[in-house]
N, C-alpha and C positions, 0 to 999 in steps of 0.2 A: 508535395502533398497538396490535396485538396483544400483548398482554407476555408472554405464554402461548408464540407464536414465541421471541421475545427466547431464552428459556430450553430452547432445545429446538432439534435439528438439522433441524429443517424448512426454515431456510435458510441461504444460508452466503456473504448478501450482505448488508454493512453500510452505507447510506448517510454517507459522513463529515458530520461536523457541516459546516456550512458557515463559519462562525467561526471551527473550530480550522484548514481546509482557508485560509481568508485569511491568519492565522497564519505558518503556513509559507508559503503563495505571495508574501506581502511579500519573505521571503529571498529566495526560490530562484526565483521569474518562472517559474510554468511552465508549458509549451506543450504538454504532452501528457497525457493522462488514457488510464491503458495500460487498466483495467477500470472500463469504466464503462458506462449507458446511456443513452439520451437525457435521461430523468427524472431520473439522478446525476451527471452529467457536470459536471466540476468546471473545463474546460479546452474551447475553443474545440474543438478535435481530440479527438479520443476513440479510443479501440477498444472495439466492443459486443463481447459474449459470441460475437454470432455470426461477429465481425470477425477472433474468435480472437486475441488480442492476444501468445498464448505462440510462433505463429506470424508474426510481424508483425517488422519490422527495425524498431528503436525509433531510427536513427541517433544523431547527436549533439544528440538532446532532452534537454528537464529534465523527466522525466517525474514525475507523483504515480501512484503506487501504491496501492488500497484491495483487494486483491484479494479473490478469495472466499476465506472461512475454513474451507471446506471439506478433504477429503482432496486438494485439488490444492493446496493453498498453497503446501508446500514446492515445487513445480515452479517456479512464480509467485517466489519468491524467489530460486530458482537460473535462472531466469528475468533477474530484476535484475541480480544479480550480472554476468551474464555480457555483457548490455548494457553495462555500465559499464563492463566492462573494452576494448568497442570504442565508446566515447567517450561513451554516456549517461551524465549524471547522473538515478541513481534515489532518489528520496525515497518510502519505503516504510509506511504504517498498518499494522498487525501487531498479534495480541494475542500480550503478552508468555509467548510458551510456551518459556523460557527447557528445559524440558526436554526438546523437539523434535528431533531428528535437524536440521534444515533450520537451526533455531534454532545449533549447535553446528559447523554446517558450515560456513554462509555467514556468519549473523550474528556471531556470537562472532569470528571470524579478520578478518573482511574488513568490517566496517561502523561506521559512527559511533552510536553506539544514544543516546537518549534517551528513557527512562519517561517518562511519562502520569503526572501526579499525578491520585490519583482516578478517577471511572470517565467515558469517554464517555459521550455521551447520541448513540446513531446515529440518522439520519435521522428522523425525528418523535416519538421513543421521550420519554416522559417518567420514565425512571429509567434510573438506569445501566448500562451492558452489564456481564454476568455474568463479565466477563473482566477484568485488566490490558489498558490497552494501550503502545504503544512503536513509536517514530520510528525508525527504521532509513534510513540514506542513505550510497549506493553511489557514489562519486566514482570518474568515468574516473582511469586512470594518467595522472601528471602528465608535463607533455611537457617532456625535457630538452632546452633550447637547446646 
């Protein structure tokens, strides 16, 4: 991999490891990968870039979340959020930008966060991402009997 990208907003998609991705899918069994593409697709079902996934009803899936880390993320997370509250469970990859608008809105108030000890290694990188990163997962409202 280019590490020269890595360091630079050339791109603003991270393939998740595939080991930290089994990880969390032991817990949470999940059946939908909201941003992915053929070649990162972490889940049987998918939505591509072109499939627009911020568009897409994510019903009551257990989706995984890697989204681009671009200027749309925060959308992508208010995205989550909003799923979850009509019955998705969203499990979310996030770099910990604890000082974000999106980070203080959604994350902070409304999610379960667990830090990244140390740094990823994304998709075939051999050193770590230039960032923090952090679990964020969005749980539907519990249904009172």
């Amino acid at each position: 991999m280019n590490t020269d990208l890595m360091f630079s907003s050339a791109t603003d998609q991270w393939a998740t490891p595939r080991a930290f991705f089994d990880q969390w899918n032991e817990i949470f069994r999940f059946t939908l990968d909201v941003c992915a593409d053929a070649a990162n697709a972490k889940c049987a079902r998918y939505f591509t870039r072109e499939d627009n996934g911020l568009a897409q009803d994510w019903g009551q899936d257990v989706c995984w979340m890697n989204p681009p880390y671009g200027r749309e993320i925060g959308r992508w997370v208010a995205k989550a959020y909003r799923e979850s509250r009509a019955g998705a469970t969203v499990v979310c990859l996030l770099p910990a930008r604890t000082d974000t608008a999106w980070w203080h809105d959604y994350i902070i108030p409304m999610a379960k966060v667990t830090f990244i000890r140390g740094r990823l290694k994304f998709g075939d990188a051999t050193s770590g991402a230039p960032f923090p990163s952090a679990v964020a997962v969005f749980y539907p409202p519990k249904v009172v009997p």
